[in-house]
C-alpha positions in Angstrom: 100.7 96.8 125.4 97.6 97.7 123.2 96.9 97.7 119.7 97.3 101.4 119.3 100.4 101.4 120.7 104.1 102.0 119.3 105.5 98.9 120.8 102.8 96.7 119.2 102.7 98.4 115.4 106.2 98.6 115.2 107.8 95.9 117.2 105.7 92.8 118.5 103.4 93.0 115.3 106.1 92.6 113.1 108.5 90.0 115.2 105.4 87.7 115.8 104.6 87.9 112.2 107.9 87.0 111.0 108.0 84.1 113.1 104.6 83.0 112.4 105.2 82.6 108.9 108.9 81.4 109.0 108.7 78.7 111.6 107.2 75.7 112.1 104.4 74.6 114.5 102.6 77.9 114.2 100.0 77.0 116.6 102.9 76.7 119.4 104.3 80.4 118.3 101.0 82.5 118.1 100.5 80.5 121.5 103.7 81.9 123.0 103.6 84.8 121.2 99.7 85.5 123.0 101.1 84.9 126.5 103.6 87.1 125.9 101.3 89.7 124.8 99.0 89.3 128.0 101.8 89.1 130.4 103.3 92.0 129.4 100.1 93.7 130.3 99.3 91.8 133.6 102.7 90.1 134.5 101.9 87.7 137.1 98.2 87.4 136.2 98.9 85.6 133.2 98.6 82.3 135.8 94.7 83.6 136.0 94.6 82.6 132.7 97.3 79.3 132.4 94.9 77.9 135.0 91.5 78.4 133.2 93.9 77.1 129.9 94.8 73.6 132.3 91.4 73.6 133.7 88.7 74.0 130.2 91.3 71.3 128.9 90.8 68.3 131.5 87.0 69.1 131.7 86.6 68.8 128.0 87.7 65.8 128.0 86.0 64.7 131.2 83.0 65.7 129.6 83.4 63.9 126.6 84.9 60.5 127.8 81.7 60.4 130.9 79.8 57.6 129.9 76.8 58.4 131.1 74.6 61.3 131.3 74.5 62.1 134.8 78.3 61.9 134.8 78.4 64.6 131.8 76.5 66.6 133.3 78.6 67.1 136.4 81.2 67.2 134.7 79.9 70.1 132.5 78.7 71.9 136.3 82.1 71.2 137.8 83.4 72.4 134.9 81.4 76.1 134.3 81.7 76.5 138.0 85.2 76.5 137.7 85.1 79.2 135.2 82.5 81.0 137.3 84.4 80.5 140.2 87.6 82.6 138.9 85.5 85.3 137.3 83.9 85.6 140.6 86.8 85.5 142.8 88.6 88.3 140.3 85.6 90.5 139.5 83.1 90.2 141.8 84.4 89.3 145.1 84.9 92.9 146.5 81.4 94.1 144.9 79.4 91.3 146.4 81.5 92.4 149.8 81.0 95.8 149.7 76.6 95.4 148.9 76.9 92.6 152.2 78.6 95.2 154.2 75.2 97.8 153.3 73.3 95.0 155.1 76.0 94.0 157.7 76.5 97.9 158.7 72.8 98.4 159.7 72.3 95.3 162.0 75.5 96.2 163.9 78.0 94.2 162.6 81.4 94.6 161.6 82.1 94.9 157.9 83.6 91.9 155.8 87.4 93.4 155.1 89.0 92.5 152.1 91.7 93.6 150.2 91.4 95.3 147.1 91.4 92.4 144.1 93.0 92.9 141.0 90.5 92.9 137.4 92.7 90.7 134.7 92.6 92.1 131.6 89.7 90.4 129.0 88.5 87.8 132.1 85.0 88.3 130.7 86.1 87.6 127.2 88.3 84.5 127.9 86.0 83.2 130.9 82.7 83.3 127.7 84.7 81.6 125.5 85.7 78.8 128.2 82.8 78.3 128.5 80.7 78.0 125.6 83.8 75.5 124.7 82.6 73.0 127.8 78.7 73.4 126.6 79.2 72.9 123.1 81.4 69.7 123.8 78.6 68.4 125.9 76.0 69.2 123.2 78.4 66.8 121.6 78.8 70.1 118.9 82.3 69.7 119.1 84.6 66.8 120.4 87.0 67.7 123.2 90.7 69.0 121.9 93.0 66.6 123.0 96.0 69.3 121.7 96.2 71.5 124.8 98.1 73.7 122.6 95.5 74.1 120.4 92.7 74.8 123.0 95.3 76.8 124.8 95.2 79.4 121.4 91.6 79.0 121.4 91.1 80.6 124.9 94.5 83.1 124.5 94.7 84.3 121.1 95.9 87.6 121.1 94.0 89.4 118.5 90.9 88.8 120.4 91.7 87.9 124.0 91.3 90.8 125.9 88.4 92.5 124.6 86.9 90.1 122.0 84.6 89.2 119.6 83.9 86.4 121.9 84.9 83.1 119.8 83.0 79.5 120.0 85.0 76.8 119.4 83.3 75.7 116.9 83.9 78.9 114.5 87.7 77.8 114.3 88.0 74.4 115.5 88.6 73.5 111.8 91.2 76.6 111.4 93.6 75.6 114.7 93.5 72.3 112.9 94.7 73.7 109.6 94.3 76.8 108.0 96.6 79.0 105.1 98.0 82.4 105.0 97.0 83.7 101.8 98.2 86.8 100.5 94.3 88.3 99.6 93.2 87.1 102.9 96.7 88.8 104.1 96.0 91.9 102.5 92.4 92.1 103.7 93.5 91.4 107.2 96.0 94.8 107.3 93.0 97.0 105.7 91.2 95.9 108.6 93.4 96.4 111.1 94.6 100.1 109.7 90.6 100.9 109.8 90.3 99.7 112.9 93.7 101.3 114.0 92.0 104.7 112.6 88.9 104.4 114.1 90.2 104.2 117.4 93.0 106.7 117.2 91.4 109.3 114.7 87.9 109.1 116.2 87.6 107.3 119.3 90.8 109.1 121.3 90.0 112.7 120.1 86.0 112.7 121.4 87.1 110.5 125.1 88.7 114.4 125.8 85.8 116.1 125.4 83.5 113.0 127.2 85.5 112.1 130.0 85.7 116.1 130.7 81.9 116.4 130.4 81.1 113.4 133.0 83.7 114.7 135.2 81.8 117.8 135.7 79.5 118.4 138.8 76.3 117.6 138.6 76.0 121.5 139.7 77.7 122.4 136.5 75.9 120.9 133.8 73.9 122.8 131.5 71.2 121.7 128.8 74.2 122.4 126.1 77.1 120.1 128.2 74.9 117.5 129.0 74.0 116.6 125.5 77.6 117.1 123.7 79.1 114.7 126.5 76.3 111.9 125.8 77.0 112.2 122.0 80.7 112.5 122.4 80.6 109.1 124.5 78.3 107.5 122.2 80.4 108.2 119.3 83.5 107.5 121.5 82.6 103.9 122.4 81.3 102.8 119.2 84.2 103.6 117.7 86.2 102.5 120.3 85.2 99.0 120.5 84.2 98.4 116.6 87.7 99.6 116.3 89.2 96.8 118.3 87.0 94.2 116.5 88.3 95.9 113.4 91.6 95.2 114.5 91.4 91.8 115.8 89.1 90.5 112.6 92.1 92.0 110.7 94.8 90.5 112.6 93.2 86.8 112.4 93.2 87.2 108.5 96.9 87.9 108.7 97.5 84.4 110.9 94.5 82.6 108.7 91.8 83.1 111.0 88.4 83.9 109.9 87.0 85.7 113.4 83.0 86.7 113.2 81.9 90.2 112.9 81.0 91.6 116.1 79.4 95.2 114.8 76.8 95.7 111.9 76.4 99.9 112.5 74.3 99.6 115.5 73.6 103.3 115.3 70.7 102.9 112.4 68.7 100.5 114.7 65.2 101.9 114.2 64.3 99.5 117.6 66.7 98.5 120.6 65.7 94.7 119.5 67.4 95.7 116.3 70.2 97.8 118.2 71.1 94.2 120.2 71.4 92.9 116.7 73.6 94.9 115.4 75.7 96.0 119.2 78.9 93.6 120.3 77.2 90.7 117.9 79.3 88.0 119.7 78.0 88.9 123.2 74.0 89.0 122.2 74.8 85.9 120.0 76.3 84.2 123.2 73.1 85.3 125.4 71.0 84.0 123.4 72.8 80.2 122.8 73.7 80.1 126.0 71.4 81.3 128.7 68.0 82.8 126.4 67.2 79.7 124.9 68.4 76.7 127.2 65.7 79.5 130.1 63.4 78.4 127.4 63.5 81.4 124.8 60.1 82.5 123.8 58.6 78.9 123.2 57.0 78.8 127.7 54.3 81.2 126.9 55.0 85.6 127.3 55.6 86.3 130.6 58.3 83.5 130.7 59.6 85.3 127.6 59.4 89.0 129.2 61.6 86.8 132.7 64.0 85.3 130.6 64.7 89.0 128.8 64.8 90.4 132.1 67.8 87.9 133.4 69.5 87.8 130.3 70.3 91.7 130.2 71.1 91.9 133.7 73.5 88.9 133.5 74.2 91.3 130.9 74.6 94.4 132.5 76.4 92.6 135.6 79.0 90.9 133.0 80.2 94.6 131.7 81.2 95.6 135.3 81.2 95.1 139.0 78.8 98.3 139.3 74.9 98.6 140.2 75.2 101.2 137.1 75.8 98.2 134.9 73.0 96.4 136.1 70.5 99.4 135.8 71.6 99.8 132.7 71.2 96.1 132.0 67.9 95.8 132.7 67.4 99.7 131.3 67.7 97.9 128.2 65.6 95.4 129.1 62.7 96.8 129.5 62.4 98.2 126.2 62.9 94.8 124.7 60.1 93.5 126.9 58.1 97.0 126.1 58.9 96.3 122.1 57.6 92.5 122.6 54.0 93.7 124.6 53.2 96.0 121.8 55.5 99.2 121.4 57.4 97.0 118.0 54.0 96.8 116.2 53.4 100.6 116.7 57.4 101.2 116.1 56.3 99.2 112.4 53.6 101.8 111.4 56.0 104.9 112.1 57.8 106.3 109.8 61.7 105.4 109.6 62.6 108.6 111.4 59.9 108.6 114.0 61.9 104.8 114.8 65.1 105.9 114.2 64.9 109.1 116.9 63.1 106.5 119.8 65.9 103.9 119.1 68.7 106.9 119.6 66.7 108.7 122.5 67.3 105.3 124.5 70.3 104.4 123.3 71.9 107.9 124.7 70.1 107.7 127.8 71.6 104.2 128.4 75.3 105.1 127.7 74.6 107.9 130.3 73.8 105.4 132.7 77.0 103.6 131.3 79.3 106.0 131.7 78.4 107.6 134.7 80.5 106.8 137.7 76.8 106.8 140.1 73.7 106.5 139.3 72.7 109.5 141.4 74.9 111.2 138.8 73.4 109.6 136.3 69.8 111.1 137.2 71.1 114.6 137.7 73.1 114.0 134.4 69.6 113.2 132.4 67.3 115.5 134.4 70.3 118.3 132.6 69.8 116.7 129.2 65.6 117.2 129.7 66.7 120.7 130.7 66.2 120.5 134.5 69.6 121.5 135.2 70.9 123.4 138.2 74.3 124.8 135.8 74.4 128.9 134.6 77.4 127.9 132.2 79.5 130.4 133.5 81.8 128.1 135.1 81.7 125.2 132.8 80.6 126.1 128.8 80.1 123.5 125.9 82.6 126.2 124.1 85.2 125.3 126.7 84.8 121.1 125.0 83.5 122.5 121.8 86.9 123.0 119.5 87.4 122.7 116.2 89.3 119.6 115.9 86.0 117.8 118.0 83.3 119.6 115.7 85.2 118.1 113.0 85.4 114.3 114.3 81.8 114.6 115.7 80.8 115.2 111.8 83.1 112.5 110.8 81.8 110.3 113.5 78.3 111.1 113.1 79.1 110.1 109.0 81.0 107.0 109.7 78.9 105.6 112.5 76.3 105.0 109.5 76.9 102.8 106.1 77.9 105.2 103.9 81.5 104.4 102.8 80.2 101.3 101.8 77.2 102.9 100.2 80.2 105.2 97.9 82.1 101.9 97.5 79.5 100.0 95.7 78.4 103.2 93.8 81.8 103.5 92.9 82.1 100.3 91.6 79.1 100.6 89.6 80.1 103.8 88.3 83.0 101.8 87.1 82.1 98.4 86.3 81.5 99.7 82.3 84.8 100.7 82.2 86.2 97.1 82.8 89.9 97.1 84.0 90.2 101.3 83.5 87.4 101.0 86.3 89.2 98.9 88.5 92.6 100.7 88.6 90.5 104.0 89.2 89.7 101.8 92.7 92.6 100.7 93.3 94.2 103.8 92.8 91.5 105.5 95.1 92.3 103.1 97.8 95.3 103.1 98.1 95.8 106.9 98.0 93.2 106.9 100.6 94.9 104.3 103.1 97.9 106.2 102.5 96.7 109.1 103.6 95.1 107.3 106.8 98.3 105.5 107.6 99.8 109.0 108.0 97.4 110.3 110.3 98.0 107.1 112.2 101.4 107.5 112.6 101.1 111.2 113.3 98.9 110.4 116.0 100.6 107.6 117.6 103.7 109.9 117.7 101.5 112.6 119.7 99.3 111.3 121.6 99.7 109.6 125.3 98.1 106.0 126.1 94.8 105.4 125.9 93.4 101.9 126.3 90.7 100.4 125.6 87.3 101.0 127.2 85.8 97.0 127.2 89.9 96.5 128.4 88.6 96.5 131.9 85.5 94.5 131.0 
């Protein structure tokens, strides 16, 4: 069951809402009503994530009651290995296997055999947030929940569980403790969500046809022409994709009285990939840096400790989107340009002019998706030696007329427009415009908006009626 679903707008939406605001103990039912959500997706999995619940609990508090420092600390080791452990077992296991088996095939010896291991949903997501919950309670940030219930929300909560923004306890330790429902915050919170709900199903769904038909092309195939409407398609595709899930979890907290952080600040204007990672999955970068950049030592141990510590933190990075040496490369792809930006390339970037940054920042942004995206990385380097025009395709078997309709030139426009700041840029002109008119001003807005969302709702429901399933790409992140 995803967001963009019929069974969650229509049904489970609604129900938990009702129940949410109707009965008591309302940490118990968003609890009940978040396991349910997850199990209906991954059944008996949802034990995966009961035990990480029962396990972040008892090493909080071990944590917190140790009474001396050593003791803390391994408590705090015992504690993230436990949550390293599972993400390991679940997502890693079979990659690690299959690399050992490279080695273990060349000497002669028989290859490690294991079965197939199933991905739970969000296990990144909810393995992060377990985590920085045992740090920050040793950094004495935060005391230990002793509610299980509560720190059992914390880890589950629907609206972000499976594909994020990645929570710290200490963003709503306050909230699971006591927090309103008000109806502006209420309001807000369903504005969201239908943006959200439109970005992924007007937007993100209609350019994944033309992008998963591009990359499935042989690398025999590709022209100059494909090449470059796949990467744009895909880069439109997963922006939208994933900003629309945050959209739609940041809305759904305001409806239960959570105030969840932003996790995307249109990354697309970045005029540096330093700026990019500032503006890109917020939560992630943000948890990076707390986490593992500064406790390596940051930038205070002199450069070349800095340029190291980079270099680990994006290929924790790259390795934490996937199970695939394509994640890595693409990892430490981006990387190197934040190591390149540091040794001089940000001080030239500064004397450019804004498009001059704006096109470098782009250029390696769509090479890295390509690298993203692509199921090799063999495919990968045919896939960019096509977009530099060394391409092996005559377009007579596949054409970018064949991806190219109507209804995609249209949503690449209206991708290419929303991907940068310019409803709000209308909004506050708007607003302006009005703001001498007092209260005739304000109905003018109000009247826009809700013509306008309205009209969106419609298309939603249109869409939601037509088209098949379609999950989420960080889903299996």
């Amino acid at each position: 069951m995803v967001f963009s679903s019929v069974t969650f707008v229509f049904y489970f939406l609604p129900l938990v809402l009702v129940a949410y605001l109707l009965l008591p103990a309302r940490n118990i039912v968003l609890l009940f009503a978040s396991l349910v959500f997850y199990a209906w997706g991954e059944t008996y999995f949802i034990a995966v994530l009961m035990v990480s619940i029962g396990l972040n609990y008892l090493f909080g508090i071990l944590i917190e009651k140790s009474y001396d420092e050593k003791r803390r600390t391994t408590a705090l080791f015992l504690g993230l290995g436990a949550d390293l452990g599972l993400l390991c077992l679940f997502k890693y296991l079979n990659f690690i296997a299959d690399n050992l088996n490279v080695f273990l095939s060349t000497g002669g010896y028989a290859p490690i055999e294991i079965h197939h291991i199933h991905l739970p949903l969000g296990i990144s997501f909810f393995t992060f947030q377990a985590m920085s919950y045992l740090v920050d309670v040793y950094r004495r940030t935060v005391p230990a929940e002793r509610n299980i219930f509560n720190l059992g929300l914390y880890i589950a909560m629907f609206p972000q569980l499976v594909a994020g923004p990645i929570v710290r306890f200490n963003q709503i330790a306050d909230q699971l403790h006591k927090r309103s429902v008000t109806t502006d915050a209420f309001s807000l919170g369903v504005r969201r969500f239908v943006v959200g709900l439109g970005q992924k199903m007007l937007i993100a769904n209609i350019l994944a046809v033309p992008a998963d038909a591009i990359f499935a092309v042989p690398s025999e195939g590709l022209t100059p022409a494909i090449a470059w409407l796949g990467v744009v398609a895909y880069t439109l595709q997963i922006y939208f994709d994933f900003a629309g899930y945050s959209n739609m979890a940041i809305g759904l907290g305001h409806m239960f009285g959570f105030t969840l952080p932003e996790n995307f600040n249109y990354p697309y204007i970045a005029q540096s990939i330093t700026e990019f990672w500032r503006r890109w999955h917020i939560s992630l970068s943000r948890w990076f840096r707390d986490y593992l950049y500064i406790p390596l030592g940051g930038n205070r141990k002199g450069s070349y400790r800095t340029y190291a510590n980079l270099f680990v933190v994006f290929f924790l990075c790259g390795l934490w989107h996937g199970a695939s040496w394509n994640f890595v490369v693409w990892g430490l792809f981006h990387g190197f340009f934040l190591v390149v930006e540091r040794v001089g390339l940000g001080a030239v970037l500064e004397r450019l002019a804004m498009p001059f940054r704006h096109v470098y920042s782009l250029m390696v942004i769509l090479c890295g998706w390509v690298i993203f995206r692509s199921e090799t990385l063999t495919y990968a380097g045919d896939y960019l030696a096509a977009m530099a025009g060394r391409s092996a395709g005559d377009g007579m078997l596949y054409s970018a007329h064949q991806y190219l309709t109507r209804e995609v030139m249209v949503i690449l426009v209206v991708g290419i427009i929303g991907s940068a700041p310019v409803v709000p840029f209308v909004r506050d002109f708007l607003q302006r415009a009005c703001a001498s008119r007092m209260s005739a001003g304000g109905h003018i807005i109000q009247g826009s908006r809700l013509i306008v969302f309205t009209g969106l709702l419609l298309l939603i429901a249109m869409s939601l009626a037509s088209q098949t399933h379609n999950p989420f790409i960080y889903f299996r992140f």
